[in-house]
Backbone as numpy.savetxt, mean C-alpha at the origin, in Angstrom:
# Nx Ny Nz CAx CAy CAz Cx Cy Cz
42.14 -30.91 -57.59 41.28 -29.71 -57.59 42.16 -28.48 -57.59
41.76 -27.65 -58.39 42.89 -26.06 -58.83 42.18 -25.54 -57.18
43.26 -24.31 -57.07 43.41 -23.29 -56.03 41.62 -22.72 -56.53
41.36 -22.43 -58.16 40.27 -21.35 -58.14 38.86 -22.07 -57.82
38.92 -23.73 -58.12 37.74 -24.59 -57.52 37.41 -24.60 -56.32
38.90 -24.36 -55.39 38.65 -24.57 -54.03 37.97 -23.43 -53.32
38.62 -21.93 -53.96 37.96 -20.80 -53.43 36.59 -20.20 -53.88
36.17 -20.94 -55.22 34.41 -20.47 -55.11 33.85 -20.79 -54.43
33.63 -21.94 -53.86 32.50 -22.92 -52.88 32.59 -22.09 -51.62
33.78 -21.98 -51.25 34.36 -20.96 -50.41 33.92 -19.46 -50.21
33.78 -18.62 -51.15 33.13 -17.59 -51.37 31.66 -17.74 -51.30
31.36 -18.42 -51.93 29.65 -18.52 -51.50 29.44 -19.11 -50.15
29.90 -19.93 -49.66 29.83 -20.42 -48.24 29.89 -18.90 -47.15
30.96 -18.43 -47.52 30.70 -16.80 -46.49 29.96 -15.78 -47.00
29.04 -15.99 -48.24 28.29 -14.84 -48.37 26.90 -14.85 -48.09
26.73 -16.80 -48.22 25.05 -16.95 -47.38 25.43 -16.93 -45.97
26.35 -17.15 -45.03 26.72 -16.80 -43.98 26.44 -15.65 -43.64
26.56 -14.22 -44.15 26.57 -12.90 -44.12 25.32 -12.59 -44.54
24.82 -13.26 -44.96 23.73 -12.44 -45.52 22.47 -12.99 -44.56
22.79 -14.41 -43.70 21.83 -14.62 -42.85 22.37 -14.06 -41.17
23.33 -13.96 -41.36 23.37 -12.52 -39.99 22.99 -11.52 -39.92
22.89 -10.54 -41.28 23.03 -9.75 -41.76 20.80 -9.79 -41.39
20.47 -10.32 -41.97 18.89 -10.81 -42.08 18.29 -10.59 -40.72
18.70 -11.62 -39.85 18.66 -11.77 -38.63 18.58 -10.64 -37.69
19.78 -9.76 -37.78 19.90 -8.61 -36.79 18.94 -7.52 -37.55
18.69 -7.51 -38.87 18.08 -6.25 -39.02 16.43 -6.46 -39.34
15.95 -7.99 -38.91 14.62 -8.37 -38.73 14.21 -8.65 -37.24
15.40 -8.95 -36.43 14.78 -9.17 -35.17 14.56 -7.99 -34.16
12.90 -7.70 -33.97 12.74 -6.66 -32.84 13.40 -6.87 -32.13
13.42 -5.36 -31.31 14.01 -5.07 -30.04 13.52 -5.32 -29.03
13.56 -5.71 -27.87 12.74 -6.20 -26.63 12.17 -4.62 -25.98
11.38 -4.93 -25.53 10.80 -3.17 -24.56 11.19 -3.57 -23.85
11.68 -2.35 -23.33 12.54 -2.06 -21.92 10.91 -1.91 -20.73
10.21 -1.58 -21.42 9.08 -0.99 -20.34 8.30 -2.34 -20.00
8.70 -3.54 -20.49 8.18 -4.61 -20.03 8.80 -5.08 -18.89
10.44 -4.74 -18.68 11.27 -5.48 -17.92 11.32 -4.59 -16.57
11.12 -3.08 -17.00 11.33 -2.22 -15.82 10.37 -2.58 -14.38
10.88 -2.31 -13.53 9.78 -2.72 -12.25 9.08 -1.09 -12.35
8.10 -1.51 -11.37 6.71 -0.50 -11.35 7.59 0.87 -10.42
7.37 1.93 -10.54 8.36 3.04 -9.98 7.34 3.58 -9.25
7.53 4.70 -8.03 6.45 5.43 -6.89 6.41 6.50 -7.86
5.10 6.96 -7.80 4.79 8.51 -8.56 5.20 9.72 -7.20
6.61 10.06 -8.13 6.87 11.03 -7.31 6.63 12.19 -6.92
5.97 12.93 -5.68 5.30 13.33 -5.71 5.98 14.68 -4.44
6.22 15.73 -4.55 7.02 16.88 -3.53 5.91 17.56 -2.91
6.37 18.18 -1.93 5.50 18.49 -0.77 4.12 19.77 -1.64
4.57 20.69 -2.80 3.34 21.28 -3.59 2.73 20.44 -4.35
3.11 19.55 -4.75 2.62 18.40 -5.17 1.42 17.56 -4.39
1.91 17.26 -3.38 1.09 16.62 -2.00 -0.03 17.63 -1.77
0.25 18.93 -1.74 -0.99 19.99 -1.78 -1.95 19.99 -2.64
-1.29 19.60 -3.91 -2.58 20.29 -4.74 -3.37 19.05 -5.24
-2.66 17.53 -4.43 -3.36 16.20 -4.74 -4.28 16.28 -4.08
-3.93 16.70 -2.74 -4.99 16.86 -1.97 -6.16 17.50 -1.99
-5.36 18.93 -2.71 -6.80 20.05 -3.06 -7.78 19.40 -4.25
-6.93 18.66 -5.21 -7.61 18.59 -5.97 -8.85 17.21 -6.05
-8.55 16.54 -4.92 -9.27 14.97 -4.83 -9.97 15.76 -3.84
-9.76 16.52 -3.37 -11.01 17.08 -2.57 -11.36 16.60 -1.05
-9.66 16.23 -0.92 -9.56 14.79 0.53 -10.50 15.66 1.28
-9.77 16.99 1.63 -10.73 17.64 2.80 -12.19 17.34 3.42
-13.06 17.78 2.00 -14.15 17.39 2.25 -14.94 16.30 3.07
-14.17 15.19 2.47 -14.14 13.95 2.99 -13.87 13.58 4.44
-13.03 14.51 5.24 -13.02 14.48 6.54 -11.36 14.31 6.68
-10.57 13.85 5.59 -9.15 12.93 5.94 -8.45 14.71 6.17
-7.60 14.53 7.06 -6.46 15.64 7.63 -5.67 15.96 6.69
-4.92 17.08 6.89 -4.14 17.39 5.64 -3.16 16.93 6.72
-2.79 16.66 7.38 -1.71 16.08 8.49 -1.14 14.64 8.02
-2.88 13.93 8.63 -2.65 12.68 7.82 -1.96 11.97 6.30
-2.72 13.15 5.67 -2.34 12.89 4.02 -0.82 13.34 3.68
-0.02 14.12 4.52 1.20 14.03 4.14 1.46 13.55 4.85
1.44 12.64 5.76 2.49 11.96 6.73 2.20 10.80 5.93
1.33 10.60 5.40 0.89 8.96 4.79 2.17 9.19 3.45
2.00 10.15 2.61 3.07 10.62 1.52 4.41 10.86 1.81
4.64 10.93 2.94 6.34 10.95 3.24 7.00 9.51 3.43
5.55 9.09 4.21 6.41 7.67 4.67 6.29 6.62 3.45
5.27 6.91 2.38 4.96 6.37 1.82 6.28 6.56 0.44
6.76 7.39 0.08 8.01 7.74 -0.60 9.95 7.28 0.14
9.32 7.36 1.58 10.95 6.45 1.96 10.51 4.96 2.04
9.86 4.80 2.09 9.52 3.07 2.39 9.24 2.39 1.02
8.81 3.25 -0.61 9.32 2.80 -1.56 10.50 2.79 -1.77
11.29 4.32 -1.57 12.64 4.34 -1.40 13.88 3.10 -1.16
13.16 2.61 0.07 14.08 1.80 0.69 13.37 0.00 0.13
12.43 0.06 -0.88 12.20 -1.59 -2.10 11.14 -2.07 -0.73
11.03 -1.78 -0.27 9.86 -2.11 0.54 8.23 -2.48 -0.48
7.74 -1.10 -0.90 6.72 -1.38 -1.54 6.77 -2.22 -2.87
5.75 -3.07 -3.23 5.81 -3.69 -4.35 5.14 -3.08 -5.22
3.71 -2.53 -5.11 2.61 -2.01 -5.60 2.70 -0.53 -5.74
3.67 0.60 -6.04 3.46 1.69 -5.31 2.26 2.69 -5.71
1.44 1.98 -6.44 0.23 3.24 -7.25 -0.82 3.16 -6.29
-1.16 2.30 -5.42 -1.97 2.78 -4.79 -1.44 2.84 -2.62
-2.00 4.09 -2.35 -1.76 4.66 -0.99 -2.90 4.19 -0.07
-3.07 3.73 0.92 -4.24 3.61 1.62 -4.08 3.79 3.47
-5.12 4.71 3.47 -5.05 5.56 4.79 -5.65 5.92 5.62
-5.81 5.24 7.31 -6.65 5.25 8.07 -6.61 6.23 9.21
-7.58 7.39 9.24 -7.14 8.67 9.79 -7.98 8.43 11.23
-7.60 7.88 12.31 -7.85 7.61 13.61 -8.22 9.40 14.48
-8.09 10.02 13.93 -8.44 11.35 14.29 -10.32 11.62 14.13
-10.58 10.77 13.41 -11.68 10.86 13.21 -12.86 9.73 14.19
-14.38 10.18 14.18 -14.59 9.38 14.79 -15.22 8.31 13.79
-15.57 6.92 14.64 -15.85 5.70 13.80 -16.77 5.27 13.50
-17.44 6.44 13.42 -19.12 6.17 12.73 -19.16 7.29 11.50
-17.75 8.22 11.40 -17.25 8.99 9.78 -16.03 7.76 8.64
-16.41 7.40 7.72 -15.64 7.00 6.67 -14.59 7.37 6.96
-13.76 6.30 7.59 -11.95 6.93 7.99 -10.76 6.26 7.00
-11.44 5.47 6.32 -10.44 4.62 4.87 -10.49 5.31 4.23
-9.43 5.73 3.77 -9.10 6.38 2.56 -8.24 5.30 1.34
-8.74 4.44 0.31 -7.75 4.12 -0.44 -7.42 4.69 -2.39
-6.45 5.38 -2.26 -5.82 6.35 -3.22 -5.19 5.91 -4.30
-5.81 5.58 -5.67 -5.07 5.54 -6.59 -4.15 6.66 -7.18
-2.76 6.57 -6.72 -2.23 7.76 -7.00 -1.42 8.20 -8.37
-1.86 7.30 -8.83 -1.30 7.06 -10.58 -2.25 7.62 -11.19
-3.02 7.34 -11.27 -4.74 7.96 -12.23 -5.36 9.43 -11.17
-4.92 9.50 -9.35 -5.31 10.21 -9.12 -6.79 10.35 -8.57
-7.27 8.98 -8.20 -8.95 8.75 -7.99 -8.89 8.09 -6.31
-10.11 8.71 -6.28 -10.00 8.12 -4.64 -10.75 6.67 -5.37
-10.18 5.92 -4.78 -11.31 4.07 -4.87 -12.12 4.05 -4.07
-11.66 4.16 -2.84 -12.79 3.82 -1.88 -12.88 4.70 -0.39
-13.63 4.82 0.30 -14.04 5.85 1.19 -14.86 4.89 1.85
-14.48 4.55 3.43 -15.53 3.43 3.75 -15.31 3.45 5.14
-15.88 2.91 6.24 -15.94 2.56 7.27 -14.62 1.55 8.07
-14.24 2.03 8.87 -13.16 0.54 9.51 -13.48 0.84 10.78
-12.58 -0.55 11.58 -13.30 -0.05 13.37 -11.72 0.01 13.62
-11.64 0.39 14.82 -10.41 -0.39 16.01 -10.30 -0.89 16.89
-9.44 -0.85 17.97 -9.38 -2.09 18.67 -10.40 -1.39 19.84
-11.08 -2.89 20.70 -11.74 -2.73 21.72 -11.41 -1.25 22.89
-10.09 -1.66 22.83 -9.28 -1.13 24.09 -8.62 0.26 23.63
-9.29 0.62 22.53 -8.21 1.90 21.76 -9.34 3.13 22.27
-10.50 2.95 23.02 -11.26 3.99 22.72 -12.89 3.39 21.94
-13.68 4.07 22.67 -14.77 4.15 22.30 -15.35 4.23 21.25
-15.83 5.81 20.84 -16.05 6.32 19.33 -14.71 6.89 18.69
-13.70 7.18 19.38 -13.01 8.15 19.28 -11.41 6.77 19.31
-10.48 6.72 18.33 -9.42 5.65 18.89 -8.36 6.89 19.39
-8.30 6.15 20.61 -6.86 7.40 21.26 -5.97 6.93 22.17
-5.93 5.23 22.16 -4.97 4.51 23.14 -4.39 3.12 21.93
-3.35 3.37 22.09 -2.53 2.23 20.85 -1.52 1.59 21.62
-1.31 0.24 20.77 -0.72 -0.26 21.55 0.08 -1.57 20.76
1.05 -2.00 20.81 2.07 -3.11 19.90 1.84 -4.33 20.94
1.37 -4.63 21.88 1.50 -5.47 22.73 0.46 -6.70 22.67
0.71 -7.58 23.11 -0.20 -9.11 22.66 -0.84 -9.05 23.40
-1.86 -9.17 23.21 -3.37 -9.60 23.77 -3.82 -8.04 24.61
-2.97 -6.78 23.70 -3.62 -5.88 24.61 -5.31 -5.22 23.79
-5.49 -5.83 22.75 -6.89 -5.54 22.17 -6.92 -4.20 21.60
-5.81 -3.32 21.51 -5.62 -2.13 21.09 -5.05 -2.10 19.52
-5.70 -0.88 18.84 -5.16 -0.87 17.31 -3.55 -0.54 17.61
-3.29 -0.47 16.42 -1.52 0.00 16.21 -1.10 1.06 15.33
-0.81 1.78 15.55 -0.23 3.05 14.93 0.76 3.35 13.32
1.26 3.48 12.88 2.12 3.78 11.94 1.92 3.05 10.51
3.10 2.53 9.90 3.24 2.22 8.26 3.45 0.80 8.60
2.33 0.17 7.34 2.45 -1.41 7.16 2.29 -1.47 5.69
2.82 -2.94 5.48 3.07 -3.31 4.25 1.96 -4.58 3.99
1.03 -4.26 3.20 0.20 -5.29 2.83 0.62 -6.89 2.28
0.86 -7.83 3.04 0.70 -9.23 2.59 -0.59 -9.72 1.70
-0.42 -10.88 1.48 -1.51 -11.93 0.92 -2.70 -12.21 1.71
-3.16 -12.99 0.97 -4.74 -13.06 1.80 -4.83 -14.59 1.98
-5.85 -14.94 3.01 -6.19 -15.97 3.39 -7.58 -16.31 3.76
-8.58 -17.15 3.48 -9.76 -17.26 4.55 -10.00 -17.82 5.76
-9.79 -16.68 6.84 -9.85 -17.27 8.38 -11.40 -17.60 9.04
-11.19 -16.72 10.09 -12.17 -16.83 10.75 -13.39 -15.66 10.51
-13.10 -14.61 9.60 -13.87 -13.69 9.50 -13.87 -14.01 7.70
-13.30 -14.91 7.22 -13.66 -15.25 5.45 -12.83 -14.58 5.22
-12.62 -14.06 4.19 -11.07 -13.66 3.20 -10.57 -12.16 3.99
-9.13 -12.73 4.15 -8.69 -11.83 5.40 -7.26 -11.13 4.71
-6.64 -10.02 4.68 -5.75 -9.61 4.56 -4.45 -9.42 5.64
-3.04 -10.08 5.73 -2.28 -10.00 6.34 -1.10 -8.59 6.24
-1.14 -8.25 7.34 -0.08 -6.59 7.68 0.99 -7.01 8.16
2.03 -6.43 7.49 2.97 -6.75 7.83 3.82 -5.01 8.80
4.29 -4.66 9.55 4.23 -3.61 10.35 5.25 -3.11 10.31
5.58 -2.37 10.03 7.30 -1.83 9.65 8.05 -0.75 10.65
7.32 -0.55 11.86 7.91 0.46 12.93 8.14 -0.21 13.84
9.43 -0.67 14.15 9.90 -1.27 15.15 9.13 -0.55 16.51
8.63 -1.50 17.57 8.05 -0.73 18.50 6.87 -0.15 18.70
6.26 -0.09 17.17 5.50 0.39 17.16 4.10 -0.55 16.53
4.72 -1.13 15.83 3.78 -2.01 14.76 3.90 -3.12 14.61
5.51 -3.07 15.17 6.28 -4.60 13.92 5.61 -5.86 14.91
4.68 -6.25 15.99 3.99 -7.42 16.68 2.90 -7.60 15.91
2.52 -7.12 14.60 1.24 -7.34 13.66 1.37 -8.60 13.25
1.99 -9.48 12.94 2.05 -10.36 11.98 1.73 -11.25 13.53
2.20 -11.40 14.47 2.17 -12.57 15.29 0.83 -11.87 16.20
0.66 -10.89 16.17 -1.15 -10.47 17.29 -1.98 -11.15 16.32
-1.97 -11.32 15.25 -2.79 -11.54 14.00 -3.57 -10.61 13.59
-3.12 -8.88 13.60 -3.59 -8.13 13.24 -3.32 -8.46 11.46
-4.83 -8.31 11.24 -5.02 -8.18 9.72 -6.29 -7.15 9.48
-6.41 -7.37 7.97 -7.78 -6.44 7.65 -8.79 -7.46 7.06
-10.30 -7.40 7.86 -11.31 -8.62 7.66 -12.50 -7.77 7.31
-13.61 -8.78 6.86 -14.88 -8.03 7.41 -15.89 -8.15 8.71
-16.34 -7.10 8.93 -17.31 -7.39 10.36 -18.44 -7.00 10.21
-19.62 -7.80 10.80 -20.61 -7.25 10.44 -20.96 -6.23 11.26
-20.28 -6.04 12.72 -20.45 -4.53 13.83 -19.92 -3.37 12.98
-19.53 -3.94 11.63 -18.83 -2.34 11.03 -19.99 -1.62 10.23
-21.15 -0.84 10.46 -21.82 -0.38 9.51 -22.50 0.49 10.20
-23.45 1.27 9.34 -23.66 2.28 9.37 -25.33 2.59 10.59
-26.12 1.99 10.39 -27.05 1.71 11.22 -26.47 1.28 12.80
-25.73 0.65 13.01 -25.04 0.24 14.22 -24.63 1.59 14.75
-23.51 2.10 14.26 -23.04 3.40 14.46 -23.86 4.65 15.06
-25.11 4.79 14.14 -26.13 6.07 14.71 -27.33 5.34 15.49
-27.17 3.55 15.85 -28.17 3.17 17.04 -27.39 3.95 18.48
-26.14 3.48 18.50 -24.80 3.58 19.40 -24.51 4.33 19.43
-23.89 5.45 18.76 -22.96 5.88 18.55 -22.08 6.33 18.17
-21.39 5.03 17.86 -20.35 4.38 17.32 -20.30 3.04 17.25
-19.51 2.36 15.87 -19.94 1.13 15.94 -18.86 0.13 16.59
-18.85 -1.02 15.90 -18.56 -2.34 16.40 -17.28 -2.08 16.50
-16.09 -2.43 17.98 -14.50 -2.84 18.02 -14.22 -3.76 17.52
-13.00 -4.06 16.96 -12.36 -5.46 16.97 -11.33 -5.71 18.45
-10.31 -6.88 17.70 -9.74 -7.17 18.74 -8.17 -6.27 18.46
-8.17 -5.03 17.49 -6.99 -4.75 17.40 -6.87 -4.74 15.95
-7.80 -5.41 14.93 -7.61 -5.56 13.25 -8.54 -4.31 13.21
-7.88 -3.69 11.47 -9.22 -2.87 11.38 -9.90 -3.46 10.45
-11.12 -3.80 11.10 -12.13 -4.36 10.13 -12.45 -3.24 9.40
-13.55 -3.83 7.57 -14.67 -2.95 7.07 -15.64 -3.63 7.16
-16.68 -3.18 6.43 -18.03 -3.34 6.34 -17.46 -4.70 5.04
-19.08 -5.86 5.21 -19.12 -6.73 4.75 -19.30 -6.75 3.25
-19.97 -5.64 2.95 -20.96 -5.62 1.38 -19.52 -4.87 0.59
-18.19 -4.84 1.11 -16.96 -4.28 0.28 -15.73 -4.93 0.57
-15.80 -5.39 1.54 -14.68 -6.07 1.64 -13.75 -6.46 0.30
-14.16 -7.15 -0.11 -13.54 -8.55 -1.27 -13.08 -7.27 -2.04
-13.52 -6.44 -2.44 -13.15 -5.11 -3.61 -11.90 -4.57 -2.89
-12.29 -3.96 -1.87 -10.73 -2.97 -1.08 -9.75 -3.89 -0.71
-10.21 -5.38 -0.20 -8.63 -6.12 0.09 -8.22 -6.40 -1.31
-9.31 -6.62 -2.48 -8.20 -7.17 -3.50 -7.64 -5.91 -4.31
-8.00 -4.96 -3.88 -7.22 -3.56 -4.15 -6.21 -2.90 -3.64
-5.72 -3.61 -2.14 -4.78 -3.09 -1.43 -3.51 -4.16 -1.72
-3.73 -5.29 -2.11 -3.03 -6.59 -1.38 -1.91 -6.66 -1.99
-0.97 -7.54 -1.46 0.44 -7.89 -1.93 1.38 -6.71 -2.32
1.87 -5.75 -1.05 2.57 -4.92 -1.53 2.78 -3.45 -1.49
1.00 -3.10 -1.06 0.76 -1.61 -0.79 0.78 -1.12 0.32
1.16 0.28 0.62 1.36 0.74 1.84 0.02 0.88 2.46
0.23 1.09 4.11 -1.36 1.46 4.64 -0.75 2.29 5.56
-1.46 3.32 6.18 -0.98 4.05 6.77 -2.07 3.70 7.96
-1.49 3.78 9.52 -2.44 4.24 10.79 -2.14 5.94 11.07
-3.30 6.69 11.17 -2.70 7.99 11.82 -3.82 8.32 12.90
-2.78 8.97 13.49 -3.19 9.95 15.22 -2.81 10.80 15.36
-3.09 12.21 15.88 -2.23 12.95 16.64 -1.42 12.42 17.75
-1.23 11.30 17.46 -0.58 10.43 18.83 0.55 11.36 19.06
0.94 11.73 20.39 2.18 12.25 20.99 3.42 11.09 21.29
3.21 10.17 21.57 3.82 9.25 21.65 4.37 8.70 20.10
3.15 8.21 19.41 3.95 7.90 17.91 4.41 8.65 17.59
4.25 10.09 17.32 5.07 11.80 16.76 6.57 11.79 17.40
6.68 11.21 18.71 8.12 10.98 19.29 8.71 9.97 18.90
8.32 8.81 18.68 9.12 7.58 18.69 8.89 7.24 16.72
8.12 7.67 16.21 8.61 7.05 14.64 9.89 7.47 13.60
10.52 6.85 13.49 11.30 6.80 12.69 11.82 7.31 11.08
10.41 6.50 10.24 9.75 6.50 9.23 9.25 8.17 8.54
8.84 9.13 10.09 8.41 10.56 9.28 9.65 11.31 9.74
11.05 10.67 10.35 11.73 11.61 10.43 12.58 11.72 9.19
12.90 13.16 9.07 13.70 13.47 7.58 15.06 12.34 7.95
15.27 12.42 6.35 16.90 11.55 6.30 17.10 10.34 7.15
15.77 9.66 7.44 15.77 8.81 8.39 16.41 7.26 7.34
16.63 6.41 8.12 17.14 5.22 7.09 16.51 3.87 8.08
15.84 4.01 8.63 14.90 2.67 9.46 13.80 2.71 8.65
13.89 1.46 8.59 12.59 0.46 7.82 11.72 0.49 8.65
């Protein structure tokens, strides 16, 4: 076989080579990046926090402008620090209020819509109509104060139940073993409330009303922040979480 037999076969051998790389890279899409990225917190600065507020109209509704930025500070270091999984929606229980007024607040803060506005109780031992005694301690029947991280759900003893996970040392973090979660009750409603008062305690969970449940836990779950708030003097001293430049989980 001559030198020039050997190098045609040769030449065509590297030009369908080239021409199917060549094919390849300039037919195969590009992957989206926006598929792979994880979900990011809508960031949101303290005029920002104002005019969410002004503009959802929290006021009206009864929720504190206190509440609503303390729920937004802690709610921006505790994504900060990979905590949250979920960060678009905020949800926030303003204990300042009494418990026969809609004290849930849960906030889609991506679209900007309140979801839901609803009833919860607290603990036996926290107070009457009014919750104003908290407490991290087992079997003390009292709600708990500060920032939790929504777990999975389960059906217990009150039917499909949401697990809290409590992120203020001292303050919260005995949620998972009190078996504070979020259930439904049927003492949570509205007729109960203006026979009484005020309506039904738990043992320390904040229940809602029965006819919503299944909607707000499968709207909060796996991931989203919840906020407890008080003018508590005690939590205002000891949390961690609303102090600036703070780095505790």
């Amino acid at each position: 076989m001559t030198v020039k037999q050997t190098i045609k076969p040769l030449i065509f051998v590297i030009t369908i080579c080239s021409f199917a790389f060549l094919f390849t890279n300039l037919t195969t899409p590009e992957k989206s990046t926006a598929a792979i990225q994880p979900a990011t917190a809508v960031k949101v600065d303290s005029s920002q926090r104002e005019s969410l507020y002004d503009n959802m109209r929290l006021d009206t509704l009864g929720l504190s402008r206190e509440a609503f930025d303390n729920a937004m500070i802690g709610y921006e270091h505790l994504e900060e620090s990979g905590r949250i999984k979920n960060p678009d929606v905020l949800s926030i229980i303003d204990f300042s209020l009494p418990s026969t007024k809609k004290r849930l607040f849960v906030i889609d803060l991506k679209n900007k819509l309140l979801l839901f506005n609803t009833l919860v109780s607290h603990g036996r031992n926290s107070g009457k109509d009014i919750a104003n005694a908290f407490s991290n301690q087992m079997n003390s029947f009292k709600s708990s104060l500060g920032f939790y991280i929504t777990g999975d759900t389960y059906n217990g003893e009150h039917g499909l139940s949401l697990r809290l996970e409590g992120e203020e040392a001292g303050i919260n973090d005995n949620a998972l073993s009190r078996g504070i979660v979020m259930h439904s009750a049927n003492y949570v409603n509205e007729n109960l409330g203006k026979a009484q008062g005020y309506i039904g305690r738990s043992l320390g969970c904040p229940a809602i009303p029965e006819n919503i449940h299944r909607k707000v836990i499968g709207s909060i779950r796996n991931g989203t922040c919840l906020f407890l708030y008080s003018p508590d003097k005690y939590y205002s001293a000891h949390t961690r979480i609303l102090v600036k430049g703070s780095t505790a989980s």
